[in-house]
C-alpha positions in Angstrom: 57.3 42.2 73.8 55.8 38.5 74.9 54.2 39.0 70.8 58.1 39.1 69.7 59.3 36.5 72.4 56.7 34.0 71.1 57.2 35.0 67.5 61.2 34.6 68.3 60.6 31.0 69.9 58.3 29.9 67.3 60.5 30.4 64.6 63.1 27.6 64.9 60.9 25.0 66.0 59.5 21.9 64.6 56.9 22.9 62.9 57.5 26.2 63.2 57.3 29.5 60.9 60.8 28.9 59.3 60.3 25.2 58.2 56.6 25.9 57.2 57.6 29.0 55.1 60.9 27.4 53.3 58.5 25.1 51.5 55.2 27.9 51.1 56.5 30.5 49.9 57.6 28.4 46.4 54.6 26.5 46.2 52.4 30.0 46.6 53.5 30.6 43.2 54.3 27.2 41.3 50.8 26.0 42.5 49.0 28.7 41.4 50.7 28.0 38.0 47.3 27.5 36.5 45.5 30.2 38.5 48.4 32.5 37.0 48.0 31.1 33.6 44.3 31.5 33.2 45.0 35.4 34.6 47.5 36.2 32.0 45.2 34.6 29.3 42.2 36.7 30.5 44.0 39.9 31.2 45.2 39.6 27.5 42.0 38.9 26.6 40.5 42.0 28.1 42.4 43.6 25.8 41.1 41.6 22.8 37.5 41.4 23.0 34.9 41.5 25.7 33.0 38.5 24.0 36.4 36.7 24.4 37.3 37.9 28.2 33.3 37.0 29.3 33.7 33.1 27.4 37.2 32.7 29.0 35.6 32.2 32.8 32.8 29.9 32.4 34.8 27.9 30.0 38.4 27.8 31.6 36.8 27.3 34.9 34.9 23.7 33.6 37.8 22.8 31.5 39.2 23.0 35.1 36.3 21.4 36.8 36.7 18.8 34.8 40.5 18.5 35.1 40.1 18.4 38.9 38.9 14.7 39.5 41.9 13.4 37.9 44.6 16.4 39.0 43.5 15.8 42.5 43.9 12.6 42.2 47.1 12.4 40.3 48.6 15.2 43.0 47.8 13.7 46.3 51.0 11.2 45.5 52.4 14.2 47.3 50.8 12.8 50.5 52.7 9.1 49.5 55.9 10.9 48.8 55.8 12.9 52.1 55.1 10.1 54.3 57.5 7.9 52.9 60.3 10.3 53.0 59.1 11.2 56.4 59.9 7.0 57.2 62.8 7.1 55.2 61.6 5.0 52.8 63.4 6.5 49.7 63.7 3.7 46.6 59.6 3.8 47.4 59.5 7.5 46.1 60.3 7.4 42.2 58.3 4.2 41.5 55.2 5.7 43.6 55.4 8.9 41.0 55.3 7.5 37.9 52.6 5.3 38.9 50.6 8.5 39.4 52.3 9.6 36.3 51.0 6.6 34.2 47.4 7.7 35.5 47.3 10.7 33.7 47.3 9.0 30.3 43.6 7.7 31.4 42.1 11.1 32.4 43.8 12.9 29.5 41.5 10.5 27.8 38.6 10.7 29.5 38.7 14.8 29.0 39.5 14.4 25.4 36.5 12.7 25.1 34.2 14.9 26.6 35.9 17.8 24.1 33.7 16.5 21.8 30.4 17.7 22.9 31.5 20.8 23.7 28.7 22.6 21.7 25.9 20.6 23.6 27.4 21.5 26.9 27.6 25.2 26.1 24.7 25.9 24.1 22.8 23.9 26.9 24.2 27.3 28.9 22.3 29.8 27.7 24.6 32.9 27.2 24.1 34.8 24.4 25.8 33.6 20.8 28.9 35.8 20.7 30.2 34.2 24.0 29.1 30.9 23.3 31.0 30.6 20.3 34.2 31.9 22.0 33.3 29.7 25.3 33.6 26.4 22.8 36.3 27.7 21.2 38.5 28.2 24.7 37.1 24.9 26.5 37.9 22.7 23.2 41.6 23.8 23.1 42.5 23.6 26.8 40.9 20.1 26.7 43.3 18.7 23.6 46.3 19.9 25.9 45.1 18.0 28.9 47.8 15.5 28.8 51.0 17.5 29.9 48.4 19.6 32.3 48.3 16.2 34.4 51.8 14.7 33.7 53.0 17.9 35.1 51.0 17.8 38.2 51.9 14.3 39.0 55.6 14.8 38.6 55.7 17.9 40.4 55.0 15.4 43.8 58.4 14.0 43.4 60.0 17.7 44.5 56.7 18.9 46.5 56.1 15.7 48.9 60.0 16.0 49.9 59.5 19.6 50.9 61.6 20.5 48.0 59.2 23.3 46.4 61.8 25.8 45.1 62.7 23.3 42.1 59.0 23.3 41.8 58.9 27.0 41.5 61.4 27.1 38.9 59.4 24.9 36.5 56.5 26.6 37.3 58.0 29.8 36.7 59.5 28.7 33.3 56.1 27.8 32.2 54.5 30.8 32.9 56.7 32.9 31.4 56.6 30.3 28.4 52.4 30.9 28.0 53.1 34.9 28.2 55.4 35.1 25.1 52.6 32.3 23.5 49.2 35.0 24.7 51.2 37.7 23.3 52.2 36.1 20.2 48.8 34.0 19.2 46.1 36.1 20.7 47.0 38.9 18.5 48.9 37.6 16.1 52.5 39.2 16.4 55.5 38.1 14.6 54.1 36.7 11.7 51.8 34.4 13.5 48.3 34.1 12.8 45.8 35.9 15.0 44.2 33.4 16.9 42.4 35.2 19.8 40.9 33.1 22.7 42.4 29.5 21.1 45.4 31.3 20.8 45.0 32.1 24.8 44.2 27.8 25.0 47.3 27.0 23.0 49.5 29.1 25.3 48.7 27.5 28.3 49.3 24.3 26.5 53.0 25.1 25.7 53.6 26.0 28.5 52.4 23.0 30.4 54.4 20.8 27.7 57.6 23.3 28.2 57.1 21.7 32.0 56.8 18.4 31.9 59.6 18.0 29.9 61.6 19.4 32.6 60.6 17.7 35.1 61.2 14.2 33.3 64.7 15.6 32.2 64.6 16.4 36.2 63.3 13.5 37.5 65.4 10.6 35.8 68.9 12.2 36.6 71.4 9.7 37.6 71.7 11.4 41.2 67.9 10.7 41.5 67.6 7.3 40.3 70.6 6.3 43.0 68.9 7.4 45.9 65.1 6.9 45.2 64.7 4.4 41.9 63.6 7.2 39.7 64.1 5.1 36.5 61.8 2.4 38.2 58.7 3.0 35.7 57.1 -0.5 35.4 53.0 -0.2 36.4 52.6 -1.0 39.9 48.8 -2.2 40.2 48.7 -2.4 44.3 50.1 0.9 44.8 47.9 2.2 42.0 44.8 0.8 43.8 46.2 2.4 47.1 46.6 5.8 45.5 43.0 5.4 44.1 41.6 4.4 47.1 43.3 7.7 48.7 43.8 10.0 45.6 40.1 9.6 44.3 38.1 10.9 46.9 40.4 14.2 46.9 40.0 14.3 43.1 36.1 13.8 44.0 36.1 16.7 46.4 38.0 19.0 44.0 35.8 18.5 41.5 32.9 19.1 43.5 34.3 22.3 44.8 34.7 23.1 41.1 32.2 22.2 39.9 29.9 24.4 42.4 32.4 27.4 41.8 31.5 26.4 37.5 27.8 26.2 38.2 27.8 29.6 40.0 29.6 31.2 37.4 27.1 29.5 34.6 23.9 30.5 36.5 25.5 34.4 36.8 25.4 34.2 33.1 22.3 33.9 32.5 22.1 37.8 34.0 24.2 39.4 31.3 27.3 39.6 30.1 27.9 43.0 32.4 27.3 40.7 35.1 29.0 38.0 33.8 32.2 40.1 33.5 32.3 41.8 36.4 32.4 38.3 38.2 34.8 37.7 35.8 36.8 40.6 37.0 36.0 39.4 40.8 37.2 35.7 41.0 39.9 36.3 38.7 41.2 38.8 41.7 40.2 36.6 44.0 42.1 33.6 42.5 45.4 36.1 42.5 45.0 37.2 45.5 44.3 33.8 47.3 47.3 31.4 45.5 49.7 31.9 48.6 46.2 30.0 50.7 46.6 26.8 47.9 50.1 27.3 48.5 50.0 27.1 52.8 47.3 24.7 52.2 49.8 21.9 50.1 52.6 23.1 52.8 50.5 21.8 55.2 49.5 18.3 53.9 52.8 17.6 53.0 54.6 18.8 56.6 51.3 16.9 58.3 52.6 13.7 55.9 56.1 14.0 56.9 55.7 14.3 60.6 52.8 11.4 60.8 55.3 9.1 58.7 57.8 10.1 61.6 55.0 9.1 64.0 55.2 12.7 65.4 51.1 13.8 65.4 52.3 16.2 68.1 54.7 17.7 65.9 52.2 17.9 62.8 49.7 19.4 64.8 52.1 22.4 65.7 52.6 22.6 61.5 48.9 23.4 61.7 48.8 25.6 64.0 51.6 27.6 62.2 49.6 27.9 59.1 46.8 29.4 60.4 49.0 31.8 62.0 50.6 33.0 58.5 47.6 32.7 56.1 45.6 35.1 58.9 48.6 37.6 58.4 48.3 37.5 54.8 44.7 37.7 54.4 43.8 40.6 56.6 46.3 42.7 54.4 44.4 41.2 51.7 41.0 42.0 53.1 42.2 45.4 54.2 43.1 45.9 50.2 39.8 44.6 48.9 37.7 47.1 51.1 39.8 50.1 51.1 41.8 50.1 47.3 39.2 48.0 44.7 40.3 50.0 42.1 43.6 49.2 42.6 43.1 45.7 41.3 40.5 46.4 38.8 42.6 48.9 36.9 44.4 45.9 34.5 41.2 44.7 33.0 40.1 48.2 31.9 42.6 48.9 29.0 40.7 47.6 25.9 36.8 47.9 26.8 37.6 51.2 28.7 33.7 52.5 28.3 32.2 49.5 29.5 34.4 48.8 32.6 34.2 52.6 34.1 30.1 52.8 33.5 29.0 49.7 34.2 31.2 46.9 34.9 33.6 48.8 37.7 31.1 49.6 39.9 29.5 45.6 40.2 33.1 45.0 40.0 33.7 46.7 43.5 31.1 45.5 45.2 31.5 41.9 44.8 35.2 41.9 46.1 33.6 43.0 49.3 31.9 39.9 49.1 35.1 38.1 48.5 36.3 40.3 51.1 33.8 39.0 53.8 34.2 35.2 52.8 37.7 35.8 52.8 37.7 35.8 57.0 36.7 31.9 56.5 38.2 30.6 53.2 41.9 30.0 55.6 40.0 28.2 58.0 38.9 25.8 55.0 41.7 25.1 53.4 44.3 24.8 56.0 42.3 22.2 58.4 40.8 20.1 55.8 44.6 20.1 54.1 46.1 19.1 57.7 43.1 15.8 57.9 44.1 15.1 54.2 47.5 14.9 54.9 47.0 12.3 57.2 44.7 10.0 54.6 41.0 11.4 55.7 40.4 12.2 52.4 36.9 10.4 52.5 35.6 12.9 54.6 36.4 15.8 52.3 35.0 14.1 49.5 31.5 13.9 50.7 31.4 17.0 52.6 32.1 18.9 48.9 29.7 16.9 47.1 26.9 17.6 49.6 27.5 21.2 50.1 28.5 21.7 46.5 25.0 20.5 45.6 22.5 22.0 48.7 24.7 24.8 49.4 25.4 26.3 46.2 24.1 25.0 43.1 20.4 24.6 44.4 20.3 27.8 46.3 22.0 29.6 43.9 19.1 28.6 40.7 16.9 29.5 43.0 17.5 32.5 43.8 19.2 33.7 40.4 16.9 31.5 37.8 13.8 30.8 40.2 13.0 34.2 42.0 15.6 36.3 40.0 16.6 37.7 43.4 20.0 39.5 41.5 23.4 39.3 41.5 24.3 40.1 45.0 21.7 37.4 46.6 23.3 34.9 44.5 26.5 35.9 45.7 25.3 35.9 49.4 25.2 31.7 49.0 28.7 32.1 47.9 29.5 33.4 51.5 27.3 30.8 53.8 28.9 28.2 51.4 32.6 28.9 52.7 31.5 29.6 56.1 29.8 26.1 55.9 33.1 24.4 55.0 35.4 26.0 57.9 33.1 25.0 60.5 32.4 21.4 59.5 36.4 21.1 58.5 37.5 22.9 61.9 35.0 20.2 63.7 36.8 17.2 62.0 39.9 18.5 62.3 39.1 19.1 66.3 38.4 15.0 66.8 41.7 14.2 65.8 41.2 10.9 64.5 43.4 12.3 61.7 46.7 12.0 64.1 45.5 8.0 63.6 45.6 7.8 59.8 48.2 6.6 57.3 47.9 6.3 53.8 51.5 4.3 53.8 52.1 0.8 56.1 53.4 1.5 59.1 53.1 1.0 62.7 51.8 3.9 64.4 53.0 5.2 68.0 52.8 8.5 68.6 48.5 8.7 67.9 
């Protein structure tokens, strides 16, 4: 009874479940946009070749690596939005977006330009010829579309730093829905199209990124938006640029790090085989599913710790964090619970198409490694919830060099290793995979304990409640 008294209690308040889950539950599925798009084009792709459904990990996942400097970058304008809304600062919010906005034309650049040593980077791999050629084929694609990718993540602060996710949502929605008539129609050529397999996955996900942005501009520049917070204000603003470097870059930093250790993982497990290869496949790819509403309670959290701290309320922000860990633990023991008890459950999908080689040889690996997601699993909300809270507040420096030194000494070396070095096997190399996250939550939870964060403000302002 004191459970539902507290539960009761906690709901209305500031910072409590209500407020935190009105702007969650959208964001668990419009962030995971990508995370849902690169699903759809791999469970499609199971169906159309297992060269094409092995390529599509390694290389979506560094096409994503890659992307992450400059998405995390571009996306932590959510921070600026939320903090200024929080001070009521509202003509600041437009001009502050498209500044981010303007920044995406730069690393759509940058990414095109690495497209085009995308054979040296995947030969360099060493996985065997059939996936190579599909992995260059996937990674080349998704980098040509990199430009509405990044638009769209920059716009999307605009909605996400005000707490107003559900508009969010419904672009999000739209595009994915978009990029599963495009899979269905270019993968396998239906309706006259050509059959275009794993680029035809690539251009999917493009369209639908394009199909989103578009909104959002169409969105953003209304004439009710423009009144209240100068949304038609588009001239480069240098200062604020540098400022949202000086902020943005070190989150873009750590997410690629993060990436890129998650990519380097996934590159040194193909060097075991492709049955290997694919059953991580099948693995992460749950994993990724599974763990969106996390990325989604994680952005919650920055943006309500934002809000509050541009109220000078740390007291109040710190009750938002306490509230997230509270709902991503009730999620993720139903989700640990699954992984032990039903695998098979969440298998099943990727089976139809290669039928032989997932029930012989690819289910069983397949089962055992979401145990090992299963066990990480108890410290991956830990992670992302407290190092979300100290980058909502501006401690984004920390983050960054955190990930790049456990990227490097607690994944990729450990992992060659034990995998290339001493050929210790697929689960060894997925043992790092576990210290790794436990790693993280401790060192986050430690920071996150000082609370120099309450201090911190990525916005001018006088600060009171510390």
């Amino acid at each position: 009874m004191n459970i539902f008294k507290y539960i009761s209690r906690r709901w209305n308040s500031k910072g409590g479940y209500l407020e935190f889950l009105k702007i969650a539950l959208p964001l668990i599925i419009s962030t995971g946009a990508g995370s849902i798009q690169s699903f759809i084009n791999r469970f499609f792709l199971a169906w159309h070749s297992q060269e094409a459904f092995a390529a599509s990990l390694p290389a979506g996942t560094l096409n994503f690596s890659i992307m992450s400097i400059f998405i995390g970058t571009l996306s932590y304008v959510d921070v600026f939005v939320s903090q200024y809304y929080g001070k009521k600062e509202y003509r600041s919010i437009g001009p502050s977006v498209w500044q981010s906005f303007h920044l995406s034309f730069f690393g759509a650049f940058i990414i095109l330009f690495i497209s085009f040593f995308s054979e040296q980077i995947f030969n360099f791999a060493g996985h065997s010829p059939e996936v190579i050629a599909e992995e260059i084929k996937y990674f080349r694609v998704l980098c040509y579309g990199a430009l509405p990718a990044l638009a769209a993540a920059a716009l999307s602060g605009f909605y996400a730093g005000r707490g107003k996710t559900k508009v969010v949502l419904y672009v999000n929605i739209t595009g994915i829905l978009i990029n599963i008539i495009f899979d269905y129609i270019l993968i396998f050529g239906n309706f006259g199209f050509p059959k275009l397999g794993i680029e035809g996955a690539a251009m999917a996900s493009i369209i639908g990124s394009v199909t989103m942005t578009v909104i959002l501009i169409l969105l953003i520049t209304s004439k009710k938006n423009n009144k209240i917070y100068n949304t038609k204000m588009l001239k480069p603003d240098f200062d604020f640029i540098k400022r949202l470097l000086k902020f943005g870059f070190p989150n873009g930093v750590q997410f690629f790090f993060d990436m890129a250790g998650f990519t380097f993982f996934i590159f040194v497990i193909g060097h075991l085989g492709t049955v290997e290869l694919s059953a991580t496949n099948i693995a992460l790819n749950i994993n990724l599913l599974a763990f969106m509403p996390l990325v989604g309670c994680g952005i919650t959290t920055s943006i309500l710790v934002g809000q509050y701290l541009g109220r000078n309320k740390a007291s109040a922000a710190q009750i938002c964090v306490q509230t997230a860990m509270h709902v991503v633990y009730a999620y993720v023991t139903v989700v640990i619970l699954a992984f032990i008890f039903i695998p098979g459950v969440f298998i099943y999908p990727f089976s139809k198409g290669s039928e032989a080689l997932i029930i012989d040889q690819v289910k069983p690996l397949a089962v055992n490694l979401l145990r090992f997601v299963a066990l990480y699993s108890l410290f991956d909300p830990m992670n992302i919830i407290f190092s979300s809270a100290i980058k909502g507040a501006g401690d984004t420096a920390f983050v960054m060099k955190l990930l790049a030194v456990s990227s490097v000494f607690a994944v990729a070396i450990p992992v060659y290793l034990i995998v290339i070095v001493f050929k210790l096997g697929l689960y060894t190399g997925w043992s790092v995979f576990v210290v790794y996250v436990l790693v993280l939550a401790v060192s986050f939870y430690l920071r996150y304990k000082t609370g120099k964060w309450k201090r911190m403000r990525v916005i001018k302002m006088d600060i009171i409640d510390g």
